[in-house]
Every structure is written in C-alpha cells, then in structure tokens.
Backbone as JSON, one array per atom type, in Angstrom:
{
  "sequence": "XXXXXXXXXXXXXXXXXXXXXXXXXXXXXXXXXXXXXXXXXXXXXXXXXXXXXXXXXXXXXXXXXXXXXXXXXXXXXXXXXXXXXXXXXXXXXXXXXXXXXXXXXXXXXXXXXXX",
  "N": [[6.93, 20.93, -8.89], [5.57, 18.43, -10.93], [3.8, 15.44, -10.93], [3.62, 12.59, -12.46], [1.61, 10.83, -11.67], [-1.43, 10.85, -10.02], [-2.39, 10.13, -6.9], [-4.78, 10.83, -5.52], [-7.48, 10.13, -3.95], [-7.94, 7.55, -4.85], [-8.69, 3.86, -4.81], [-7.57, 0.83, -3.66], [-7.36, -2.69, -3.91], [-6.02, -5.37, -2.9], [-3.9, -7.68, -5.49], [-2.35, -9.87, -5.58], [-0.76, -11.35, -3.52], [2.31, -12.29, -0.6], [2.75, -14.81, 1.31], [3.09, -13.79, 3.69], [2.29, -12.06, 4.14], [-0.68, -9.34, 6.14], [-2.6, -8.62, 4.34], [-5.59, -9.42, 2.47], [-7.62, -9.83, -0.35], [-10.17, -8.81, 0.72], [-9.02, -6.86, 2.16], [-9.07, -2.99, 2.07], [-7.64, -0.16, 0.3], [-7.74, 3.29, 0.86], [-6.64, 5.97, -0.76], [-4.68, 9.4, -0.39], [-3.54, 12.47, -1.86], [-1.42, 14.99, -1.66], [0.42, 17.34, -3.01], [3.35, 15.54, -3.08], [3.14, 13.79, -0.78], [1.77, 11.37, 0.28], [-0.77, 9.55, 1.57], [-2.93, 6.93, 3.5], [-5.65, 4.84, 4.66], [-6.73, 2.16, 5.4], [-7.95, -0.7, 5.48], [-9.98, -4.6, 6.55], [-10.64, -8.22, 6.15], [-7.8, -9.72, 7.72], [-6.74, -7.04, 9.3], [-7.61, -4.84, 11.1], [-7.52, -2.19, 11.23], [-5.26, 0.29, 9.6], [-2.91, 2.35, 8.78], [-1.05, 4.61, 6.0], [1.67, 6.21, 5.59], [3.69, 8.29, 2.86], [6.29, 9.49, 0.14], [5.73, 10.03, -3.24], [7.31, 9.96, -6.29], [8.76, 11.72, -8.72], [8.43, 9.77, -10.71], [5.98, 8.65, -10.13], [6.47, 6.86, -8.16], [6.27, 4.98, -5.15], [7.73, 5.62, -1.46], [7.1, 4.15, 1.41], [5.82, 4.36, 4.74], [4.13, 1.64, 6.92], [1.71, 1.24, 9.16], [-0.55, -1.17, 11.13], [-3.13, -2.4, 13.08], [-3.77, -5.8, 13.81], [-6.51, -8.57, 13.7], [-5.67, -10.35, 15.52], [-5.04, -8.56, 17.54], [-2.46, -7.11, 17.62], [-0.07, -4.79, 17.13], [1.49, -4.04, 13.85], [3.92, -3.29, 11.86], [6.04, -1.36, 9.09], [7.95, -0.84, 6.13], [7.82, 0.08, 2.59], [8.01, -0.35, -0.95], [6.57, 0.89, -3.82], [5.94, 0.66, -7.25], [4.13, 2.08, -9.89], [1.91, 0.58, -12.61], [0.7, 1.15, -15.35], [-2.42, 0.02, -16.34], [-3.99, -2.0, -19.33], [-6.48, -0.51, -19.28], [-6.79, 1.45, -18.06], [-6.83, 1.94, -15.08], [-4.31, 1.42, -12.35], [-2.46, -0.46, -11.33], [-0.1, -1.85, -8.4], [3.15, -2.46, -8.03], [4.64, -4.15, -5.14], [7.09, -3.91, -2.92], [8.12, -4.96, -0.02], [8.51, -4.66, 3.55], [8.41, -6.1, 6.9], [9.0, -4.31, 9.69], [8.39, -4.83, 12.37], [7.5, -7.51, 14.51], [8.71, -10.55, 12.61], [10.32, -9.28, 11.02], [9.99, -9.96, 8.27], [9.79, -10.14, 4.46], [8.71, -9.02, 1.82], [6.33, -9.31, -1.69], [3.66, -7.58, -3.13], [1.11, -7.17, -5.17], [-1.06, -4.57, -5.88], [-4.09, -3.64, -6.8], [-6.23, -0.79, -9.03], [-9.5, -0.39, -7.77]],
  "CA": [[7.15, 19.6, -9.43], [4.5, 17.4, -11.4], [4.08, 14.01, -10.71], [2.74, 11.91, -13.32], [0.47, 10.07, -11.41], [-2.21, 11.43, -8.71], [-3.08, 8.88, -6.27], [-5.47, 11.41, -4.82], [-9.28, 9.49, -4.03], [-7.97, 6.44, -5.8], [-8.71, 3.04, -4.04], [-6.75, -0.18, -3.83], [-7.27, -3.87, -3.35], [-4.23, -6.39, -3.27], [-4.38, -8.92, -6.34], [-1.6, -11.03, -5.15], [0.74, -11.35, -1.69], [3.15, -13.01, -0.14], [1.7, -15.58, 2.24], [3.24, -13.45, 5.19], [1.1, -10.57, 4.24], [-1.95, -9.53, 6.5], [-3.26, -7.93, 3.76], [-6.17, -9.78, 1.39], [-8.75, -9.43, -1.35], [-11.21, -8.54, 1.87], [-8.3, -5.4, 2.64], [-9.2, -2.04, 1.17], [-6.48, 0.77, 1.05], [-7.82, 4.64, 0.56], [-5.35, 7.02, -1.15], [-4.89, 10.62, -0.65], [-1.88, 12.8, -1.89], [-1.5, 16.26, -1.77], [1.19, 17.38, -3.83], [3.92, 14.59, -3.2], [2.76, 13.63, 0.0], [0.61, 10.46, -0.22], [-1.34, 8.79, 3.21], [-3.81, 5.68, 3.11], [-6.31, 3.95, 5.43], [-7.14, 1.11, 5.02], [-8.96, -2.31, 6.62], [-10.46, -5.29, 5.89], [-9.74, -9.21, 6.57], [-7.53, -9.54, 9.0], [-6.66, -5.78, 9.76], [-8.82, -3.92, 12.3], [-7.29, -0.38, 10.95], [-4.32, 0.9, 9.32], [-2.34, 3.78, 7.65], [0.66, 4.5, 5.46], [2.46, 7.74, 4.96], [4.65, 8.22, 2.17], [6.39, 10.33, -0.85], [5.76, 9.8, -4.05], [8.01, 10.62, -6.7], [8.58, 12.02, -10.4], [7.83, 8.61, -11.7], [5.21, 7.85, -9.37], [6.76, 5.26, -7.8], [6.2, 5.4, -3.7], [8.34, 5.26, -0.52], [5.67, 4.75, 2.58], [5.92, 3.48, 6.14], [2.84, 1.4, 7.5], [1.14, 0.47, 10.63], [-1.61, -1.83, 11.46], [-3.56, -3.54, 14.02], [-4.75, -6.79, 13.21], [-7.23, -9.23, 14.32], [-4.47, -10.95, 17.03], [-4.63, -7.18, 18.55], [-0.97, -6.81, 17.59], [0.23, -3.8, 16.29], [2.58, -4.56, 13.19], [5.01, -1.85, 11.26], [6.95, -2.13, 7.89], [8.21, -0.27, 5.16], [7.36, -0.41, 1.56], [7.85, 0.92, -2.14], [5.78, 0.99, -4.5], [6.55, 0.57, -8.59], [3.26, 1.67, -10.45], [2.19, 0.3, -13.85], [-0.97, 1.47, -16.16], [-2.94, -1.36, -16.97], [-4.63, -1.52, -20.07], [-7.66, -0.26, -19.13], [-6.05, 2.82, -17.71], [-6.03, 1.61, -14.18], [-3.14, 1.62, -12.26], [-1.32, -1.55, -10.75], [1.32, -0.97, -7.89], [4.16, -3.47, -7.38], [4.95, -3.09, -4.04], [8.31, -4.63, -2.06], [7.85, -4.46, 1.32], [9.79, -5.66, 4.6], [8.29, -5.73, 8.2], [9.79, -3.91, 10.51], [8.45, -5.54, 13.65], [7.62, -9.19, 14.37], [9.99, -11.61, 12.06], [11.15, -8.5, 10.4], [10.43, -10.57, 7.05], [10.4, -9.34, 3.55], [7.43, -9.37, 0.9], [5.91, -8.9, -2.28], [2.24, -7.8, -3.35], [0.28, -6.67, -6.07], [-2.6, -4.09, -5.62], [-4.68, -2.73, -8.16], [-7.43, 0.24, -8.5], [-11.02, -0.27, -8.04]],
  "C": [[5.8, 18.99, -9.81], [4.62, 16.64, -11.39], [3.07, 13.38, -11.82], [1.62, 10.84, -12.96], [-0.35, 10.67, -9.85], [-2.83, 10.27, -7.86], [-4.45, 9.58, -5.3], [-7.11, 10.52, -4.78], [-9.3, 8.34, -4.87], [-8.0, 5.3, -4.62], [-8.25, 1.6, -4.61], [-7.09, -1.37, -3.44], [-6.2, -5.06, -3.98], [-5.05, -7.57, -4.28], [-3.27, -10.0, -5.73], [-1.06, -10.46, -4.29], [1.45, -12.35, -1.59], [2.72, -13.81, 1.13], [2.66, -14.94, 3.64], [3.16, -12.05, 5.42], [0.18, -10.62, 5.13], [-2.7, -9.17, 5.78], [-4.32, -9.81, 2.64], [-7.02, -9.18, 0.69], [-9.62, -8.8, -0.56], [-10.46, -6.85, 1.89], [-8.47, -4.53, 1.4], [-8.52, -0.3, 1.7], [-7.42, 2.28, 0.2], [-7.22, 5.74, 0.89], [-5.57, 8.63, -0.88], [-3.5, 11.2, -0.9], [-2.08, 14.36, -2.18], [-0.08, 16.81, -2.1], [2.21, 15.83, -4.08], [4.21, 13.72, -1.79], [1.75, 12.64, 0.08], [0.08, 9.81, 1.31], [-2.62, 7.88, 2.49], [-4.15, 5.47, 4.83], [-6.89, 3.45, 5.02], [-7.78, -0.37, 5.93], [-9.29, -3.5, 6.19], [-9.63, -6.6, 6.07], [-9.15, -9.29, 7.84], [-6.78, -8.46, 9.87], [-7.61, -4.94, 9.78], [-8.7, -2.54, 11.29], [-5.68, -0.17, 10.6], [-3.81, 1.96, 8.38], [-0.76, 3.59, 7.2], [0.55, 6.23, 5.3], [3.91, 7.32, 4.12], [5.05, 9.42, 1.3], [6.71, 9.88, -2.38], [6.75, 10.71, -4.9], [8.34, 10.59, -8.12], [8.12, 11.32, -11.22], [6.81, 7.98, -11.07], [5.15, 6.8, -8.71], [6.82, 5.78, -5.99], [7.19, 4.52, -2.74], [7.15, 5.34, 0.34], [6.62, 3.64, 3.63], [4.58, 3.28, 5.88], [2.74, 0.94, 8.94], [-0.49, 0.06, 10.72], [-1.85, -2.15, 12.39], [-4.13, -4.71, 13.49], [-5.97, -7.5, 14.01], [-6.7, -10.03, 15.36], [-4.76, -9.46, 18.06], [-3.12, -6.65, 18.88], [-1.06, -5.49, 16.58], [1.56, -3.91, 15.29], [2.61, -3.36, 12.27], [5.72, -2.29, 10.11], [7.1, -1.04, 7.22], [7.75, -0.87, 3.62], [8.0, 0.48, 0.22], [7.54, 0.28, -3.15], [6.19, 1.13, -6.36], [5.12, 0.67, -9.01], [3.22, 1.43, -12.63], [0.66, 0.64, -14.0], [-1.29, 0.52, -16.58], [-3.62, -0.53, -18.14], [-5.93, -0.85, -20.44], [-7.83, 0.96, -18.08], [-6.3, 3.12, -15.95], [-4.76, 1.32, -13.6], [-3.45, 0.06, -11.2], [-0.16, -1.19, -9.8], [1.99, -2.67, -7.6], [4.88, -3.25, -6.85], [6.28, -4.54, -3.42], [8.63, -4.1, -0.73], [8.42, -5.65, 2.69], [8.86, -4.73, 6.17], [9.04, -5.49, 9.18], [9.57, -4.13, 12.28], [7.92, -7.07, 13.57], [8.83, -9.98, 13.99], [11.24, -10.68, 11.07], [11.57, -9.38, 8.78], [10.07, -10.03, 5.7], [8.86, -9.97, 2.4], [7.44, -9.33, -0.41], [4.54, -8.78, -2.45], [1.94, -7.07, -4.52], [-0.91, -5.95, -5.62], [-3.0, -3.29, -6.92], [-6.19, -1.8, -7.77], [-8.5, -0.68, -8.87], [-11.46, 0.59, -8.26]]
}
C-alpha cells in the first residue's frame, strides 16, 4: 500500500485549539511513520511529555490515541483524527477532531501545521 502522504521526520505546531486543549503555539509534536504506522512526541507549554500512536490511511488522514503529562502532574488520554490539507506552500495542515478520554471526557478541535 502507498500512502500519499509521509509524515516521517515532519514536525508540527498547533495554529489554532479549542480552549480545552493543553496543547499551544509553545507545544511541539515530532512525527515518525513507518509504513502506515505513525507515533509522535511531543512537549512544550503546558505538557511535560507526550506521545501518540496511530494509523494512517490511503488518504492520509490519521486515527491516533494520545497521552500526556502536563504541568498539574496529571496524566491525560484522548483520541483523535486527523484530516490533512496541502497548504499552498506545499506544507501540510492537519485538521484534527479530538475527544478526551479521561478527565471531562470533552470533545475538541485544533489546527496544526508543519514547521
């Protein structure tokens, strides 16, 4: 299978969230994907350390779990998926819809784009 988009060594910072994101402009996510197999760590702001595992798929669009620690020293969990778009400048854009799966168990949107 070929996937039309390689997220392999590509790096991410969120342009917009949902104000019950931990993620900000400060948080920086680094991609790796080995065939359709994609993982991230990432930090920054108010998360100490976190990772996603996911699978990307024919259209490049991603399923991932995440987990973080933040700066509270809570460990917080969620799901996500991912919709990417080519900007004009042949960066990629992901528009991501994402729902925490511990705490308020509440429901998101964000924008991240490559650096």
């Amino acid at each position: 299978m070929s996937f039309p988009i390689n997220y392999n060594n590509k790096t991410f910072r969120p342009y917009s969230n949902s104000t019950n994101s931990e993620t900000s402009s400060e948080t920086i996510f680094s991609y790796k994907q080995t065939s359709n197999i994609l993982s991230c760590k990432y930090a920054g702001g108010k998360i100490i350390e976190g990772h996603l595992i996911g699978l990307v798929n024919d259209k490049g669009e991603i399923d991932m779990s995440y987990h973080q620690i933040n700066t509270s020293g809570e460990l917080m969990t969620g799901i996500c998926k991912s919709i990417p778009e080519i900007m004009e400048n042949g960066k990629i854009r992901l528009h991501e819809s994402w729902q925490w799966t511990s705490g308020d168990k509440s429901k998101g949107e964000s924008i991240l784009e490559e650096i």
